[in-house]
MDAnalysis code that builds the backbone (N, CA, C; Angstrom):
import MDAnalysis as mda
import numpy as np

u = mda.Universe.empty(414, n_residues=138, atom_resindex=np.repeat(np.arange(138), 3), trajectory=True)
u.add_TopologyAttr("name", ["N", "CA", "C"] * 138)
u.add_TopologyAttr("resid", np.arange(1, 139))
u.add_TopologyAttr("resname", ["UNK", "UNK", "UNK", "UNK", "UNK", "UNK", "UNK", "UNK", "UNK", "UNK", "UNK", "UNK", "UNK", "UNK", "UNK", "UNK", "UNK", "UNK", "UNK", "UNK", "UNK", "UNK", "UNK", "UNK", "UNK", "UNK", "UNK", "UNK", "UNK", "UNK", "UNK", "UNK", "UNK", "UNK", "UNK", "UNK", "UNK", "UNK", "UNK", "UNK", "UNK", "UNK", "UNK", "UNK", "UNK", "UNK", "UNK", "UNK", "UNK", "UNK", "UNK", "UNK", "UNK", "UNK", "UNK", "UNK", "UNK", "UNK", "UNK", "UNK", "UNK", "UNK", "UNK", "UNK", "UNK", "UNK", "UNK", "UNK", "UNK", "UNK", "UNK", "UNK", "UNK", "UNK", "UNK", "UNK", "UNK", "UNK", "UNK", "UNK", "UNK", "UNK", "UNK", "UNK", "UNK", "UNK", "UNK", "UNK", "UNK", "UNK", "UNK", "UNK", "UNK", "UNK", "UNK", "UNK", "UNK", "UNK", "UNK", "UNK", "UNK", "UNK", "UNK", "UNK", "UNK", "UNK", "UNK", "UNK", "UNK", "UNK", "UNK", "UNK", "UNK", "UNK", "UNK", "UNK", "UNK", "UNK", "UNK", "UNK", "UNK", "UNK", "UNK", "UNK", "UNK", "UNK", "UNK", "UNK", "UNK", "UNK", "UNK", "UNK", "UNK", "UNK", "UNK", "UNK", "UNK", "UNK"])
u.atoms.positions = np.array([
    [41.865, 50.582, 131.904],
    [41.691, 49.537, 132.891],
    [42.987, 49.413, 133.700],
    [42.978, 48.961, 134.888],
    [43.677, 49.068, 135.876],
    [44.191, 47.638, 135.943],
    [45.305, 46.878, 136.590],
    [45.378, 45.990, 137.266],
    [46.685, 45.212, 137.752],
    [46.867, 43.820, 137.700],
    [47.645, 43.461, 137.770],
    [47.971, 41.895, 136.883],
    [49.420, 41.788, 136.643],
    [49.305, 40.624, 135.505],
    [50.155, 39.799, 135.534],
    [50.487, 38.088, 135.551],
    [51.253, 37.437, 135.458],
    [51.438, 36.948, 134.502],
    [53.290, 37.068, 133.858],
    [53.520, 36.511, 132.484],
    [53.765, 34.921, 132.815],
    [53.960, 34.505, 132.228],
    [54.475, 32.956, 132.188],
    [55.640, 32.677, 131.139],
    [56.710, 32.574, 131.786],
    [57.625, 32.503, 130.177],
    [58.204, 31.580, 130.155],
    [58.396, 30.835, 129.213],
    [59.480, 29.454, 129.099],
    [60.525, 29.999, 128.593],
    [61.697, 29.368, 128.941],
    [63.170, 29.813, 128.832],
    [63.650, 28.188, 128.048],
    [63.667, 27.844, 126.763],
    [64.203, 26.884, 126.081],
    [65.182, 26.660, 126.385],
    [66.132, 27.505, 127.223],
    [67.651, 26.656, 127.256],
    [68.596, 27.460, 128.429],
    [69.371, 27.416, 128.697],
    [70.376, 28.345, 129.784],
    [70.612, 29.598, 128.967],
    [70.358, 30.816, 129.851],
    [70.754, 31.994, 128.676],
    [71.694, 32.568, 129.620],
    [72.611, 33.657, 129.568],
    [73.238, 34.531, 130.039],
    [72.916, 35.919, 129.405],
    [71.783, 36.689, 130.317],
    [71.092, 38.277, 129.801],
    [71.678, 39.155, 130.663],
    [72.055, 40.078, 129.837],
    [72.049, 41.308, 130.564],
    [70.851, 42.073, 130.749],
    [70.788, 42.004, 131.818],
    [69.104, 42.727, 132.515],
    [69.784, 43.919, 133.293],
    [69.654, 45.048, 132.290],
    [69.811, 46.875, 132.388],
    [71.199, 46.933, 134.034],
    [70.512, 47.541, 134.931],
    [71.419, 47.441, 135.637],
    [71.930, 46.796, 137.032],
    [70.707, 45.701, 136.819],
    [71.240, 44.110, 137.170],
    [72.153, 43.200, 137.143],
    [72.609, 44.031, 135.732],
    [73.934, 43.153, 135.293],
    [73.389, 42.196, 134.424],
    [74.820, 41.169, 134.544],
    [74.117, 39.719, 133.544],
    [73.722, 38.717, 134.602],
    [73.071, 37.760, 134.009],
    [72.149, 37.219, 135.269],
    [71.954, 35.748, 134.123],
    [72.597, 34.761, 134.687],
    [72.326, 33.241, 134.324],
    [70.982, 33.069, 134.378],
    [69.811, 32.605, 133.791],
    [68.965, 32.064, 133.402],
    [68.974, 30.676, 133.244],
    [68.136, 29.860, 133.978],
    [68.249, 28.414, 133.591],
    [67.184, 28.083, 133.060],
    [67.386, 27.138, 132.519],
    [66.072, 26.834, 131.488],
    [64.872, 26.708, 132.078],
    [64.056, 26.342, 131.650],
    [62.819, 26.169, 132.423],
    [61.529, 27.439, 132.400],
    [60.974, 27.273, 133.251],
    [59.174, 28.500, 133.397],
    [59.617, 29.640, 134.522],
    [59.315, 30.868, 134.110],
    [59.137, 31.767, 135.145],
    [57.978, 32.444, 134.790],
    [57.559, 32.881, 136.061],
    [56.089, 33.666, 136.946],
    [56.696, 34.782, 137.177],
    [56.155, 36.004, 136.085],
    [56.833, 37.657, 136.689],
    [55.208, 38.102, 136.819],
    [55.491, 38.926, 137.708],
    [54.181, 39.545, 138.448],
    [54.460, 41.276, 138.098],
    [53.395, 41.839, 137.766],
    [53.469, 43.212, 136.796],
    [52.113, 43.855, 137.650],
    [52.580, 45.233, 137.514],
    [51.184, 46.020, 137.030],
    [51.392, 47.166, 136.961],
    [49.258, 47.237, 136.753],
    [49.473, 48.981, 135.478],
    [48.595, 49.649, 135.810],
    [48.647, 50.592, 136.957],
    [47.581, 51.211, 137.411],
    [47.231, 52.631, 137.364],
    [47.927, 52.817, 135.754],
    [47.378, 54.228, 135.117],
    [46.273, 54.326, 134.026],
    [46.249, 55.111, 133.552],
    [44.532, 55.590, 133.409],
    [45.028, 55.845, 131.835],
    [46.058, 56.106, 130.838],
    [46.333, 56.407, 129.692],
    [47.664, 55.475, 129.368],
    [47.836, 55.364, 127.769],
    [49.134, 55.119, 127.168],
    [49.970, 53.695, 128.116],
    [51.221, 53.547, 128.097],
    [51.494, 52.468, 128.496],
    [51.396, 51.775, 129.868],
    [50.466, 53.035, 130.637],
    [50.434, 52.662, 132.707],
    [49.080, 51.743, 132.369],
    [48.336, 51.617, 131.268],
    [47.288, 50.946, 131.417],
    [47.561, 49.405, 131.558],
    [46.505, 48.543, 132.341],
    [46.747, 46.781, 132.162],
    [47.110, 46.921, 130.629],
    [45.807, 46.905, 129.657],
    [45.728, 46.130, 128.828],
    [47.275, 46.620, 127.505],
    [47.260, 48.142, 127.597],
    [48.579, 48.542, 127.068],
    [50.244, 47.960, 127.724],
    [50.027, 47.459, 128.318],
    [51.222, 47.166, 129.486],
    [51.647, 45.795, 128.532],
    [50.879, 45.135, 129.079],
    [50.707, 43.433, 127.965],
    [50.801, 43.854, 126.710],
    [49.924, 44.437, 125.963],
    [50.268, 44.510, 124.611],
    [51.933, 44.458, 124.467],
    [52.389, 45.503, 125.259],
    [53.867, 45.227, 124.947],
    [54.719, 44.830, 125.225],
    [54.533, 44.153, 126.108],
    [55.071, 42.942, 126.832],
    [55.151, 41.795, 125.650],
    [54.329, 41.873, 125.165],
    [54.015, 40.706, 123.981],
    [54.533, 40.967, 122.561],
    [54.858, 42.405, 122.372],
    [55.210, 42.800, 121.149],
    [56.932, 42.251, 121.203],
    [57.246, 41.797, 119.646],
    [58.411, 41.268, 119.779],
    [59.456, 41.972, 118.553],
    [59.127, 43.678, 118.929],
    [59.830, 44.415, 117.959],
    [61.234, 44.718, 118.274],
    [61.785, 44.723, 117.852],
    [63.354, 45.268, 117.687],
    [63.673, 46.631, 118.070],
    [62.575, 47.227, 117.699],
    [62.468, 49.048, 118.126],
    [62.134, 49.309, 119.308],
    [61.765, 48.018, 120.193],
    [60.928, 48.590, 121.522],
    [62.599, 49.146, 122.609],
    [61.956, 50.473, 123.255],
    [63.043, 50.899, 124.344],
    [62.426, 50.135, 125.635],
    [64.131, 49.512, 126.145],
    [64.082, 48.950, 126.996],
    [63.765, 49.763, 128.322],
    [62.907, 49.618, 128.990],
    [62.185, 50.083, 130.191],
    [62.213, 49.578, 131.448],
    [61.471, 48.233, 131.628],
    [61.645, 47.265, 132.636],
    [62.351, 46.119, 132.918],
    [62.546, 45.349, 134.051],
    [63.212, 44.541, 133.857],
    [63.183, 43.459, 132.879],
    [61.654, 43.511, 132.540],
    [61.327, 42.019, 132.363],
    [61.590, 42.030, 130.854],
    [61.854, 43.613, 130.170],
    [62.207, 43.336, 128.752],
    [63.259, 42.758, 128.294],
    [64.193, 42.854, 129.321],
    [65.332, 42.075, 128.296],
    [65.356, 40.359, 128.720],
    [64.432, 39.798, 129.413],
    [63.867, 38.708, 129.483],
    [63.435, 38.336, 128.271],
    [62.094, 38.890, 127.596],
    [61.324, 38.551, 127.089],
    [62.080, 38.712, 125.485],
    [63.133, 40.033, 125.142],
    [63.673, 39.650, 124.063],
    [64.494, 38.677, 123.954],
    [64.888, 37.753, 124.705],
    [66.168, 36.906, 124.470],
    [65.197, 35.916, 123.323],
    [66.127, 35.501, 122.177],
    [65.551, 34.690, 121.792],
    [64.672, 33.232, 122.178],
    [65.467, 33.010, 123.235],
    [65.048, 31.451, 123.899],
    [64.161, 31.630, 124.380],
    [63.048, 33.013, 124.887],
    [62.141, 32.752, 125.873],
    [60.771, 33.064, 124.793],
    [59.868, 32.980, 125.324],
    [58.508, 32.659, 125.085],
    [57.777, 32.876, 125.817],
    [56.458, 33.585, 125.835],
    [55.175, 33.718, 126.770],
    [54.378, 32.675, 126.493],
    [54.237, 31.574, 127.412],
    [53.225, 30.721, 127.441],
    [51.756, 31.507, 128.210],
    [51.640, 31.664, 129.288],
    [50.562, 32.137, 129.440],
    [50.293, 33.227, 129.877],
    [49.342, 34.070, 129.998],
    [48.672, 35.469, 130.473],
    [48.076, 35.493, 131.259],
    [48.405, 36.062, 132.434],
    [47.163, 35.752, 133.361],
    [46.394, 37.483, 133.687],
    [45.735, 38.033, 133.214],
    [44.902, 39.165, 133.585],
    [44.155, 39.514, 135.075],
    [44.386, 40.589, 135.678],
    [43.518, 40.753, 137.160],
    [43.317, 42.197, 137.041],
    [41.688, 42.471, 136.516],
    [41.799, 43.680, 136.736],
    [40.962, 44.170, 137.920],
    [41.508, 45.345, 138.401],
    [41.350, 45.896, 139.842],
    [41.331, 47.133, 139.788],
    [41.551, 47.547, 140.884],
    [41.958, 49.268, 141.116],
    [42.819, 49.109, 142.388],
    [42.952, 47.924, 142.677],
    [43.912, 47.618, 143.703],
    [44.606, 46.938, 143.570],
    [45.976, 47.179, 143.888],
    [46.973, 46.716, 144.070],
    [47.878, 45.507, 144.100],
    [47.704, 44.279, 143.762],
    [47.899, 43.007, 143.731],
    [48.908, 41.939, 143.652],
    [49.864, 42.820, 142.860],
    [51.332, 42.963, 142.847],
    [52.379, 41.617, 143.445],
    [52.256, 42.928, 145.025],
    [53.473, 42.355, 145.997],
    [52.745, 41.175, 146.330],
    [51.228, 41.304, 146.828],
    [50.559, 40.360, 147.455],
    [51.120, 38.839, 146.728],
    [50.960, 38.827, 145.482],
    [50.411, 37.513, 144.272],
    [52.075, 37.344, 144.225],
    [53.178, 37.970, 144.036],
    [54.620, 38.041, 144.053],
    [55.072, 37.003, 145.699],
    [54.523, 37.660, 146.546],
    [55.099, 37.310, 147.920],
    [54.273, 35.532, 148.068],
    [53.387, 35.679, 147.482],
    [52.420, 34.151, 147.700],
    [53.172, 32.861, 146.440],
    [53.471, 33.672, 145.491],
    [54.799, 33.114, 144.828],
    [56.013, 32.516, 145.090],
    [56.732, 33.325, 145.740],
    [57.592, 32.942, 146.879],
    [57.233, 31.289, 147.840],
    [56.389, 31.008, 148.336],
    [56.012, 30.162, 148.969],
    [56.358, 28.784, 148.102],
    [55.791, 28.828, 146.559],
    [56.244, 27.847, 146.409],
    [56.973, 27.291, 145.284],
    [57.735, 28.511, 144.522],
    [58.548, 28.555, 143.784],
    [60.042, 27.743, 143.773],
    [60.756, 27.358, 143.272],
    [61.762, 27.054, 143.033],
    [63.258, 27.403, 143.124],
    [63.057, 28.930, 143.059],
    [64.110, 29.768, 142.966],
    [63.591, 31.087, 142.211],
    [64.683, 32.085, 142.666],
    [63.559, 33.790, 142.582],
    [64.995, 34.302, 141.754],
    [65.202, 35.421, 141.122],
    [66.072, 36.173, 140.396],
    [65.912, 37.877, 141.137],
    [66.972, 37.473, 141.943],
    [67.367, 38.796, 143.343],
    [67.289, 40.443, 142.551],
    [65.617, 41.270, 143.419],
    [65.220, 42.648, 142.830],
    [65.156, 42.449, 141.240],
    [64.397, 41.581, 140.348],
    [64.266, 41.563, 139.874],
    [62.533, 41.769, 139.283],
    [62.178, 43.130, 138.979],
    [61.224, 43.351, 138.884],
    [60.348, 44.689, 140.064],
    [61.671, 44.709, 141.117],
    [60.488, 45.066, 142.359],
    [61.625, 46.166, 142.721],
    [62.344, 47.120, 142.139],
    [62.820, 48.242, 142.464],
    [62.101, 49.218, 143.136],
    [60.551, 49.113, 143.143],
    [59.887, 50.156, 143.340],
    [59.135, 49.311, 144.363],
    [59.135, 48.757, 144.938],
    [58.732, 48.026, 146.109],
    [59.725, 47.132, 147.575],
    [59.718, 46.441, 148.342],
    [60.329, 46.085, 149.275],
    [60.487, 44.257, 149.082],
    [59.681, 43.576, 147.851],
    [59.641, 42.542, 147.609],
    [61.130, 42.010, 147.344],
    [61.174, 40.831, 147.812],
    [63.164, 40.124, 147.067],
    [62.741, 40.307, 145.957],
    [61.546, 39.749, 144.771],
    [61.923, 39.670, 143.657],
    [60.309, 39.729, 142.769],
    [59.999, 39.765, 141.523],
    [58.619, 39.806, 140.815],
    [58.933, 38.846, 139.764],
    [60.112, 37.570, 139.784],
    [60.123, 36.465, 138.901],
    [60.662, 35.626, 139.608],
    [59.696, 34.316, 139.467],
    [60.118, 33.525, 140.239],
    [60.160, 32.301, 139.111],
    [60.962, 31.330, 140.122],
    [61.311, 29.899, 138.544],
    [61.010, 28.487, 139.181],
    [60.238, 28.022, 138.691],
    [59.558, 26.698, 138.863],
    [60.332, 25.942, 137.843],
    [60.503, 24.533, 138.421],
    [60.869, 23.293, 137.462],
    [60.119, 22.867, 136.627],
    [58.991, 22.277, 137.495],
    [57.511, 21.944, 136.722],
    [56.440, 22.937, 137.308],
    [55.885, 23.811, 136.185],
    [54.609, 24.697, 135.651],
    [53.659, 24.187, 135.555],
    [53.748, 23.156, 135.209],
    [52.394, 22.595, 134.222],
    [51.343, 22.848, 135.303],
    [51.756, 22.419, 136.639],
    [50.599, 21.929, 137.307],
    [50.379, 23.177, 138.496],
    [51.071, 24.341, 138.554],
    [50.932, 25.342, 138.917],
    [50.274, 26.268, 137.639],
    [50.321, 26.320, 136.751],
    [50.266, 26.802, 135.678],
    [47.977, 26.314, 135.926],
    [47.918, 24.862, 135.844],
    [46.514, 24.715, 135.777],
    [45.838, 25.135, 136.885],
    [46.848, 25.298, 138.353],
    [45.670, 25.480, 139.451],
    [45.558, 27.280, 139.154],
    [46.483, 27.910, 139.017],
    [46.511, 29.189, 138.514],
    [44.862, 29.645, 137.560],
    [44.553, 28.974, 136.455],
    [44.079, 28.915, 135.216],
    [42.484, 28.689, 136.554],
    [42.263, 27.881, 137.150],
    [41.193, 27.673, 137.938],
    [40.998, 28.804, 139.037],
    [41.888, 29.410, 138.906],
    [41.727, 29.902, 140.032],
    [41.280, 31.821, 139.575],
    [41.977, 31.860, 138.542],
    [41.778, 33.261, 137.819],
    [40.453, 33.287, 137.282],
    [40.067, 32.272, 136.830],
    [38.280, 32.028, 136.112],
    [37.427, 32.791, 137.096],
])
């Protein structure tokens, strides 16, 4: 399966990560919206393989994307999943519509392979982006 996917992660506290060759990059507490996808046909280019490991919280996993050394910091957490499967492209679109009303973005983070500023963006309050999201993916 093909598509595209938004994590949701809570960040319990201020972190300072080194994200590969981003450097280190202050984290403030709070929710971020990273926008992903997987539009290969085997092994880890698939949606549903993509998430699986996105979600796996092994010690052995090689760091790949940006968003892994996010997701290992201890403080963060996946609150929600949002699934879109397609055969098209959805990405920049759902990333750039992000932008609009986000909070603050974490510069090429996520979007090396595209022209987007960024594929994580950071909201104060989620909750209520988080539910129109949830209505809107149904």
């Amino acid at each position: 399966m093909k598509g595209t996917y938004i994590l949701v992660i809570l960040l319990r506290k201020n972190s300072r990560i080194r994200v590969g060759s981003l450097g280190y990059i202050l984290f403030n507490k709070g929710s971020y919206f990273y926008v992903g996808s997987a539009m290969g046909t085997a092994n880890s280019s698939t949606l549903l393989n993509r998430v699986k490991r996105h979600l796996s919280r092994t010690n052995n996993k090689k760091f790949h994307w940006h968003i892994d050394y996010l997701l290992a910091n201890i403080n963060s957490r996946i609150s929600h999943l949002y699934l879109i499967p397609s055969t098209k492209r959805w990405e920049c679109t759902i990333a750039n519509e992000l932008m609009e009303s986000a909070d603050g973005f974490i510069k090429d983070f996520g979007s090396s392979d595209c022209n987007c500023k960024s594929h994580l963006y950071y909201f104060k309050n989620s909750d209520e982006l988080a539910n129109k999201m949830t209505i809107l993916v149904k």
